[in-house]
C-alpha positions as a LaTeX table, in Angstrom:
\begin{tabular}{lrrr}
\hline
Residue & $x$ (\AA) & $y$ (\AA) & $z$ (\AA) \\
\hline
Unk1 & 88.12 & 140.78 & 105.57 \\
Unk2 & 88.66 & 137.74 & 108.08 \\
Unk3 & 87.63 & 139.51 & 111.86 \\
Unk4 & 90.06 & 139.61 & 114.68 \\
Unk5 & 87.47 & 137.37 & 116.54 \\
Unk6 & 87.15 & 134.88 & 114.16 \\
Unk7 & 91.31 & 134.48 & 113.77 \\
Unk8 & 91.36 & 133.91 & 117.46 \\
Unk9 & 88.92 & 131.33 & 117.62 \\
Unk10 & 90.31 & 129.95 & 114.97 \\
Unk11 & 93.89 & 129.56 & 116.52 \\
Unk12 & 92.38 & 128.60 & 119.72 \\
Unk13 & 90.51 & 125.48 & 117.82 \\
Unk14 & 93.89 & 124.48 & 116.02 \\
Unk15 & 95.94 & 124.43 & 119.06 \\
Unk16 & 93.33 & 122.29 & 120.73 \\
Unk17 & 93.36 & 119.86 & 118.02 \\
Unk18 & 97.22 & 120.20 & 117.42 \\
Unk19 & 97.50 & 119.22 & 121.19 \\
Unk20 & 95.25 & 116.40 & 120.68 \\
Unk21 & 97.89 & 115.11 & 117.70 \\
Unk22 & 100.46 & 115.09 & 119.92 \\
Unk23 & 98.70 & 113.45 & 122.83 \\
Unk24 & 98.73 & 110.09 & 123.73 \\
Unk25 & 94.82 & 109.40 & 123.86 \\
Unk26 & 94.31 & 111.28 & 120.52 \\
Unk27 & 90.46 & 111.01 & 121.19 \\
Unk28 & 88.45 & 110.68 & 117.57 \\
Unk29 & 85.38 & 112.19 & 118.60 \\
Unk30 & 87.29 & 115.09 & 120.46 \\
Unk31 & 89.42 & 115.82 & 117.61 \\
Unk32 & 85.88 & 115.64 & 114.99 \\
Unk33 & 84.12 & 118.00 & 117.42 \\
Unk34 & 87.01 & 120.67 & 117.32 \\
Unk35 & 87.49 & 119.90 & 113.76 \\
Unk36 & 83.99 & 120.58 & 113.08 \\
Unk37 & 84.12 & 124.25 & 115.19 \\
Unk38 & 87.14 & 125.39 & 113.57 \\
Unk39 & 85.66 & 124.83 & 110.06 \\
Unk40 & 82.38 & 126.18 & 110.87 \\
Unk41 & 84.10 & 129.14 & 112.58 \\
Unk42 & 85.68 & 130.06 & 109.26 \\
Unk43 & 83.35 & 129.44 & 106.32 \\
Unk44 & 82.45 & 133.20 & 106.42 \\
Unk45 & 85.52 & 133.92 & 105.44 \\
Unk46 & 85.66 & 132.39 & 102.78 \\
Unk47 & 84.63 & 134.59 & 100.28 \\
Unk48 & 87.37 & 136.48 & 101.46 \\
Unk49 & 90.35 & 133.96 & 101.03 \\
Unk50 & 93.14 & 135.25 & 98.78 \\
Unk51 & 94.89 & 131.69 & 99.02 \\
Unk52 & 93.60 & 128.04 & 99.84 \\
Unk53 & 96.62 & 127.77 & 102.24 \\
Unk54 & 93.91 & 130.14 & 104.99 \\
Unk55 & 91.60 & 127.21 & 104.81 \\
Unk56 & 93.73 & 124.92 & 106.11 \\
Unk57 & 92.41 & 122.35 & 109.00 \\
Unk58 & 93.35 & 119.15 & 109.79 \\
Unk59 & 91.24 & 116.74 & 111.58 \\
Unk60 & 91.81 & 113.45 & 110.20 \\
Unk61 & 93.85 & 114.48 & 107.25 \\
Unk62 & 97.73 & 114.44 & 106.87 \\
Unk63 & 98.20 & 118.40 & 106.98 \\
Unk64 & 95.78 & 120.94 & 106.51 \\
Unk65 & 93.66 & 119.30 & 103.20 \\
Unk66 & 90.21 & 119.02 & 105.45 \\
Unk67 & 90.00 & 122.22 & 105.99 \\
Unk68 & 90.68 & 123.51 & 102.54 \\
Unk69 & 88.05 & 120.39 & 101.08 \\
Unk70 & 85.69 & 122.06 & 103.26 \\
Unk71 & 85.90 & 125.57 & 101.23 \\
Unk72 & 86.13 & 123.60 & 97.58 \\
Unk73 & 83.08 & 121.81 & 98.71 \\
Unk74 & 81.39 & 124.87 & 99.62 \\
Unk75 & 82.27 & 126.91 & 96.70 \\
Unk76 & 81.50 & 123.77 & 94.17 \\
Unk77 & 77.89 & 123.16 & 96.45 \\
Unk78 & 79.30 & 119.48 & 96.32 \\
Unk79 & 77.22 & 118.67 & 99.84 \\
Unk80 & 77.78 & 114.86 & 99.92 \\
Unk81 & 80.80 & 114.87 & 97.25 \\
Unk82 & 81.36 & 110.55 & 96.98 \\
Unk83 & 84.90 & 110.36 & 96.60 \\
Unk84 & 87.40 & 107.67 & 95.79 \\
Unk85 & 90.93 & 107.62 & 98.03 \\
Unk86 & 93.72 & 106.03 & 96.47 \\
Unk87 & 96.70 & 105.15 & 99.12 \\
Unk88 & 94.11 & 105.56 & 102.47 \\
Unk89 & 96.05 & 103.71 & 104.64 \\
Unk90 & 94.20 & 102.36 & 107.25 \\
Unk91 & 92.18 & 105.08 & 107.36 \\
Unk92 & 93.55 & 106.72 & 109.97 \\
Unk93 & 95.21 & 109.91 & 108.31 \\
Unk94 & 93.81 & 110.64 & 105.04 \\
Unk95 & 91.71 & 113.49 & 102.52 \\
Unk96 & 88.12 & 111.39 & 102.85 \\
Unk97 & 87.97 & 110.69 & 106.34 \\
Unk98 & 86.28 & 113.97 & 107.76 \\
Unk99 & 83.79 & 114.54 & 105.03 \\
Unk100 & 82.64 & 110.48 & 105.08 \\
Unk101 & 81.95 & 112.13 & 109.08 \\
Unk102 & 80.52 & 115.55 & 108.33 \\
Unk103 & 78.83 & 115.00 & 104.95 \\
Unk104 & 77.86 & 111.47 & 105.33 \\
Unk105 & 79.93 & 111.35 & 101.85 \\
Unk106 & 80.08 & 108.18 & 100.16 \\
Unk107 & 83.71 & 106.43 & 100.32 \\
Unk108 & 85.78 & 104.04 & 98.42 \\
Unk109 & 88.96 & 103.10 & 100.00 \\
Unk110 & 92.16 & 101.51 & 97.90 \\
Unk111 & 95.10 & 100.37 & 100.09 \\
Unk112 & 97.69 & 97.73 & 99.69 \\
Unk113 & 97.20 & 98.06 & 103.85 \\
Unk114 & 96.52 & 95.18 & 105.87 \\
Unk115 & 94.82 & 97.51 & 108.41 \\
Unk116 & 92.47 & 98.56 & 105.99 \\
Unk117 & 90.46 & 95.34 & 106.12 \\
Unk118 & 89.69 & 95.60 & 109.62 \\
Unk119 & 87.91 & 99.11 & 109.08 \\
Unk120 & 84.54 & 97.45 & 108.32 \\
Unk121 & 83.38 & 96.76 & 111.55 \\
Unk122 & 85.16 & 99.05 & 113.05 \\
Unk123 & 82.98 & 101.88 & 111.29 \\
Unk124 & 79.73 & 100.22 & 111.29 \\
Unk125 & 77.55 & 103.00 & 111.73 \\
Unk126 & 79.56 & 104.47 & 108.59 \\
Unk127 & 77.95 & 101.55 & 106.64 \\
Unk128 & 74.43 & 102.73 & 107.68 \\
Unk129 & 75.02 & 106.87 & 107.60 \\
Unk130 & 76.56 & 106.71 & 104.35 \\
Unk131 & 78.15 & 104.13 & 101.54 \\
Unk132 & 81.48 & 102.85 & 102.52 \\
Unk133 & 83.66 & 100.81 & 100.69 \\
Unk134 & 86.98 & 99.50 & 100.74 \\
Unk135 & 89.33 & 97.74 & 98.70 \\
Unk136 & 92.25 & 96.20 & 99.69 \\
Unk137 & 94.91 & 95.45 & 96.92 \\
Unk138 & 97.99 & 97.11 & 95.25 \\
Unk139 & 97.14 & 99.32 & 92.59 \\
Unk140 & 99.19 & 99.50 & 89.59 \\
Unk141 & 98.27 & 100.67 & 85.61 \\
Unk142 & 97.18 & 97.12 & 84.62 \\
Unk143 & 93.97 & 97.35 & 87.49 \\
Unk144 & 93.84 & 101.03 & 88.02 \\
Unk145 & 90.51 & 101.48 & 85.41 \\
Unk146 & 89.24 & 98.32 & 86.83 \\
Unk147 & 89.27 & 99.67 & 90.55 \\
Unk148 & 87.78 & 102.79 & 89.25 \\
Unk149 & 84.99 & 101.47 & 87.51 \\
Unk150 & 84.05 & 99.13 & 90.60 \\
Unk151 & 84.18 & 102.04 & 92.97 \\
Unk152 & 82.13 & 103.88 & 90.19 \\
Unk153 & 79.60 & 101.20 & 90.39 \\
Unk154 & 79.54 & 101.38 & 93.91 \\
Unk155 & 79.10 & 105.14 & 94.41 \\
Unk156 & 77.20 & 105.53 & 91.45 \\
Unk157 & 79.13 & 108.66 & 90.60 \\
Unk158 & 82.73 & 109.99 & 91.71 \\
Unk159 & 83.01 & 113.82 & 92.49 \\
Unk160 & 86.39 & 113.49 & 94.13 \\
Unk161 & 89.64 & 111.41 & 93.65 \\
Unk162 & 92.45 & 111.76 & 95.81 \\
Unk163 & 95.63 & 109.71 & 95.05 \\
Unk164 & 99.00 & 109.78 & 97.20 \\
Unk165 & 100.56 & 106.31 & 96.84 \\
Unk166 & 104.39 & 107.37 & 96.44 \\
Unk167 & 105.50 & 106.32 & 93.12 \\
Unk168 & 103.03 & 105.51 & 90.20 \\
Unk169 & 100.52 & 108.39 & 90.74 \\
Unk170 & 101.19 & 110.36 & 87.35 \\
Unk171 & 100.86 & 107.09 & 85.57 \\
Unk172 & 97.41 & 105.52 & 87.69 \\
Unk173 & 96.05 & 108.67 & 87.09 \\
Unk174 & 96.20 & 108.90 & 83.71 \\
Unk175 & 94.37 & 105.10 & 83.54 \\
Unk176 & 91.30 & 107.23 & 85.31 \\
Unk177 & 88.03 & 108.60 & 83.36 \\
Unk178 & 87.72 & 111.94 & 84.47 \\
Unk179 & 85.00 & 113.38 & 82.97 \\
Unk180 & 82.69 & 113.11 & 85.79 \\
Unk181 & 85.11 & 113.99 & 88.54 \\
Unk182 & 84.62 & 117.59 & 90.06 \\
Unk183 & 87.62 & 117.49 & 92.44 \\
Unk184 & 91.18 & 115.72 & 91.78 \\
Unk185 & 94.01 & 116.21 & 94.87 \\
Unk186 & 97.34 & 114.56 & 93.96 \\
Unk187 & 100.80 & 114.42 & 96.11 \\
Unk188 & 103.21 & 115.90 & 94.29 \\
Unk189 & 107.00 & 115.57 & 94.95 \\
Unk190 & 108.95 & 119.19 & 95.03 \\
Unk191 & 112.22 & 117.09 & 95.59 \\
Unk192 & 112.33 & 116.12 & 91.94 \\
Unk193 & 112.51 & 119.69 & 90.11 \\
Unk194 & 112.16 & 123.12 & 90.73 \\
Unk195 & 110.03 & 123.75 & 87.87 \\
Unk196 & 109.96 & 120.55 & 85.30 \\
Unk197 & 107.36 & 118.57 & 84.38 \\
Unk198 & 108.54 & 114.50 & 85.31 \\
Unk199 & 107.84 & 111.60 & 86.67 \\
Unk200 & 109.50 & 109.09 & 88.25 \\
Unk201 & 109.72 & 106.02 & 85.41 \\
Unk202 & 106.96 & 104.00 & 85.73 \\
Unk203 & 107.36 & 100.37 & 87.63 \\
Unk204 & 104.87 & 97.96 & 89.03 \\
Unk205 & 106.09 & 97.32 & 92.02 \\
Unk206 & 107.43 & 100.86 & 93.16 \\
Unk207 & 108.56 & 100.87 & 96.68 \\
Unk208 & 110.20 & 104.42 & 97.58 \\
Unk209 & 111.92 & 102.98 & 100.39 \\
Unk210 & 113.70 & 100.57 & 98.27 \\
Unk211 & 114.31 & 102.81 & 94.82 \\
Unk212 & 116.28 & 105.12 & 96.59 \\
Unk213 & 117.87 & 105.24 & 100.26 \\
Unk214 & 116.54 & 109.08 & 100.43 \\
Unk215 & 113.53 & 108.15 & 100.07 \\
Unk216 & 112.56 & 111.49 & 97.99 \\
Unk217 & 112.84 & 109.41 & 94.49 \\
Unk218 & 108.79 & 109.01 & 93.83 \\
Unk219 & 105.46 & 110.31 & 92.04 \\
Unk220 & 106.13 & 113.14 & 89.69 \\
Unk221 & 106.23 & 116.99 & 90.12 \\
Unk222 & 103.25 & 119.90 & 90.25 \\
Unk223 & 103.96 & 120.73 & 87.09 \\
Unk224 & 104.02 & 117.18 & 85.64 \\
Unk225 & 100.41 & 117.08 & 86.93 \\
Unk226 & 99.30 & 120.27 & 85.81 \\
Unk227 & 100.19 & 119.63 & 82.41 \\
Unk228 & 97.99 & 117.07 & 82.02 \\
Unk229 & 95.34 & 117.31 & 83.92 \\
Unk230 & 94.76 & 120.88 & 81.82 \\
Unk231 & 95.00 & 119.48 & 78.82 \\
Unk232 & 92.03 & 117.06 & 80.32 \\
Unk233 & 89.89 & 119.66 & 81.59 \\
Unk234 & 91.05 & 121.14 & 85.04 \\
Unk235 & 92.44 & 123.92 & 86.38 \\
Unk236 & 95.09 & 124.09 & 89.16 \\
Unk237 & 93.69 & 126.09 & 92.32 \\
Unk238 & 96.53 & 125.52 & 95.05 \\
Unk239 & 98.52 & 123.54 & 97.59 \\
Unk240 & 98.76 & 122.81 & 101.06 \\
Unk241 & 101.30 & 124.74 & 103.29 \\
Unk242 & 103.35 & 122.04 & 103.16 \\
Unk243 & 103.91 & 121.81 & 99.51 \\
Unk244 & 102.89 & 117.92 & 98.96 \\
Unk245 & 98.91 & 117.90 & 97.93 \\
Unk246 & 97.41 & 119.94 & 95.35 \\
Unk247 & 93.89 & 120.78 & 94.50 \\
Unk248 & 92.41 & 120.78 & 91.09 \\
Unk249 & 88.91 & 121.60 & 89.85 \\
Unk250 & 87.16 & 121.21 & 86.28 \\
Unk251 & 88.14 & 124.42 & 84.49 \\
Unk252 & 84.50 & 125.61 & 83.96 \\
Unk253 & 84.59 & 126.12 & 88.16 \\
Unk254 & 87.80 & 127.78 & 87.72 \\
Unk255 & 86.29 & 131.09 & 88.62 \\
Unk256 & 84.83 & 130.30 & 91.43 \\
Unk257 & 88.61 & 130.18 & 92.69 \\
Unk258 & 89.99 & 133.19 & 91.14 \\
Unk259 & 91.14 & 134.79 & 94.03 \\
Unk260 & 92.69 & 132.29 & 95.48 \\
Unk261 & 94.91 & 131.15 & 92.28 \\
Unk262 & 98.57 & 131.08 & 93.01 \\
Unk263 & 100.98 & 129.90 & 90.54 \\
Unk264 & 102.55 & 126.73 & 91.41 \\
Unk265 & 105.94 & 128.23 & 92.14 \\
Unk266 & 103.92 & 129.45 & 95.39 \\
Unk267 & 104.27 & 125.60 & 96.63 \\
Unk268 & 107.80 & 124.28 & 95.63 \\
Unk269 & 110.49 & 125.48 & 97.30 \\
Unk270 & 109.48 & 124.01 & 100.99 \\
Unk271 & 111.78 & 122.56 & 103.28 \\
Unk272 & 110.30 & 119.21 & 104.49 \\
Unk273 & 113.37 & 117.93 & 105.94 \\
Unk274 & 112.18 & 114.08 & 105.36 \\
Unk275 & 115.21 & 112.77 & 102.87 \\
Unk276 & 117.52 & 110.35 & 104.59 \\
Unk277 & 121.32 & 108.95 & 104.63 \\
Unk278 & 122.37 & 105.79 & 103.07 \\
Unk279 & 122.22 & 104.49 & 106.70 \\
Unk280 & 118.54 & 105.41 & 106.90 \\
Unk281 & 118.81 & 108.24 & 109.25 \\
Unk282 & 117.36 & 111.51 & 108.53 \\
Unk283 & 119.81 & 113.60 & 106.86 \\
Unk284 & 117.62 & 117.03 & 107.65 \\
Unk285 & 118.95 & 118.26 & 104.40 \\
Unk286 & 116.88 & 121.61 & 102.46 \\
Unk287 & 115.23 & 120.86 & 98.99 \\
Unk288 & 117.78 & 122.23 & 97.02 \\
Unk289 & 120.37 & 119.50 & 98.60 \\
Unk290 & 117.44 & 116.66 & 98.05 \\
Unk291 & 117.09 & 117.91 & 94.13 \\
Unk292 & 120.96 & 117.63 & 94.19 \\
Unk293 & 120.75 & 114.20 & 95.04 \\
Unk294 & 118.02 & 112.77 & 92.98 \\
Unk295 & 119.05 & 115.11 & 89.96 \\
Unk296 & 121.21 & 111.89 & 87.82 \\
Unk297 & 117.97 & 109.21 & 88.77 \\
Unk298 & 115.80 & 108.68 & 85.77 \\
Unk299 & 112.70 & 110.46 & 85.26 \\
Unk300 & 110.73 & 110.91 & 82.28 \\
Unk301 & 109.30 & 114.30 & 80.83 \\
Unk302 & 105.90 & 113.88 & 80.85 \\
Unk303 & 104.90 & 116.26 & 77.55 \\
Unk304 & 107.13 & 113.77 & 75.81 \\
\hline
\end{tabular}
C-alpha cells in the first residue's frame, strides 16, 4: 500500500517540477534534482503498483514515461539499460534523456533535427560519464536496419528502443532485430481506431503536417503494435496517462508486470484535444470527432 507520506511528497515534487515546465528559466539541473527525489521517493512502492500510469514522472520526457522507465528498469534490474531513441529531437524532451543522467546509460540518438548536431559539445561530460551517440538523418525502411546495426556497434548491445517519429513507426520497426532488446516504447495514435489494428500506409517521406490538415493522420494504433510485437516475443505492459506511448517487455519478463497489466482499451479513448481545422487552428475536437474525420483516409490492416 503506497503511504499517505510518500503521496504527499510525491505531489509536492511534481508540482515543483510542473512549475519549473511552465517557467521561463526551466533550470536543467533543478528540474534533474527534483526529478531524481520524486523517483527515489516512490520506488518502494513499487511493488505495490496496480498500473504503470502511478509511476509516472516526467523530467526530461514528453509526459510521464521517466518515471514509469524508472520502475521497468527496476523490475527488469536493467541498471545502465543502452538504449536507442528514434525521433529525439534535439534532445530536449524525450524517453532517454533522464536515464543517459541517472544511469550513465549509453545513448544513440536518430533525428532528422538540425538541433541535434549541436548536442555534442553541448553534453561533453555525457561523452566521458557514459557513451553518447547521435545520428542525424531521416529514417525511413530502406536505412532503418542500417542505423540499427551502427548504433548496435556502438553500444555494443541495445536493451531499449524507443521510436515516436509520426508516421512510419509500425513499418521502421518491423526493419529492427529484436531479439536482444529488453524494452520497446512506441507512440501509438488512438485517433485512428477505437480498437483496430492499422497503420497509416507506408511513405518515405511522411510529413503529418502535410498528409492531413488535422494533423492526427500518422503511425498506427496500440493494437497494430501489439499484434506484432507478440507474435515477436513481447508482451504489452501499459501506457502513459496520456494515451500516446506504450511500454512493452520480452514476454518471459511478463510476470514481473502482472499486476500492473491493463488491457489496451485502458489507454484509447483519451481526449488530447491536438487535431486542427483546415485553417490550421486547433479545432479542440474529442477523439471520437478526430476518428470521424480520419475514418475514409487509407490505412492498412496490419495482420493482412
Amino acid at each position: 500500500m503506497i503511504s499517505n507520506r510518500t503521496k504527499v511528497l510525491k505531489r509536492l515534487v511534481r508540482n515543483s517540477l510542473s512549475s519549473l515546465y511552465h517557467s521561463s528559466s526551466r533550470n536543467m539541473e533543478t528540474k534533474y534534482l527534483l526529478g531524481v527525489a520524486a523517483i527515489k521517493s516512490q520506488r518502494a512502492c513499487y511493488p505495490n503498483l496496480s498500473d504503470i500510469r502511478q509511476a509516472e514522472v516526467r523530467v526530461f520526457s514528453q509526459n510521464g514515461e521517466d518515471g514509469i522507465l524508472d520502475y521497468i528498469f527496476e523490475q527488469l534490474r536493467l541498471i545502465k539499460p543502452n538504449i536507442l531513441e528514434i525521433g529525439v529531437g534535439d534532445f530536449t524532451e524525450c524517453n532517454s534523456k533522464f536515464a543517459n543522467f541517472f544511469r550513465s546509460s549509453g545513448v544513440y540518438l536518430v533525428d532528422s533535427d538540425v538541433g541535434l548536431s549541436q548536442i555534442y559539445e553541448k553534453y561533453r561530460s555525457r561523452r566521458i560519464n557514459s557513451r553518447f551517440f547521435f545520428e542525424q538523418i531521416w529514417i525511413d525502411v530502406a536505412n532503418a536496419r542500417d542505423v540499427f546495426d551502427r548504433a548496435k556497434s556502438k553500444l555494443g548491445t541495445i536493451d531499449v528502443v524507443s521510436i515516436d517519429i509520426d508516421g512510419n513507426d509500425f513499418w521502421v520497426l518491423q526493419e529492427f532485430p529484436l531479439d536482444g532488446v529488453q524494452v520497446l516504447i512506441v507512440e501509438y495514435n488512438p485517433s485512428l481506431s477505437d480498437s483496430k489494428p492499422i497503420s497509416v500506409v507506408y511513405d518515405p517521406g511522411f510529413d503529418r503536417t502535410r498528409k492531413h490538415y488535422s494533423w492526427k493522420y500518422y503511425g498506427a494504433t496500440l493494437e497494430a503494435f501489439q499484434h506484432y510485437l507478440e507474435e515477436n516475443g513481447f508482451c504489452f505492459i501499459g501506457a502513459t496517462s496520456q494515451g500516446t506511448n506504450a511500454f512493452f517487455v520480452k514476454l518471459e519478463s511478463a510476470q514481473l508486470f502482472s499486476k500492473v497489466i491493463k488491457k489496451p482499451a485502458e489507454y484509447k479513448n483519451i481526449d488530447s484535444r491536438e487535431a486542427r481545422k483546415q485553417d490550421g487552428t486547433l479545432s479542440f475536437v474529442d477523439i471520437d470527432s478526430e476518428r470521424e474525420t480520419l475514418k475514409d483516409l487509407p490505412v492498412v490492416d496490419v495482420r493482412n
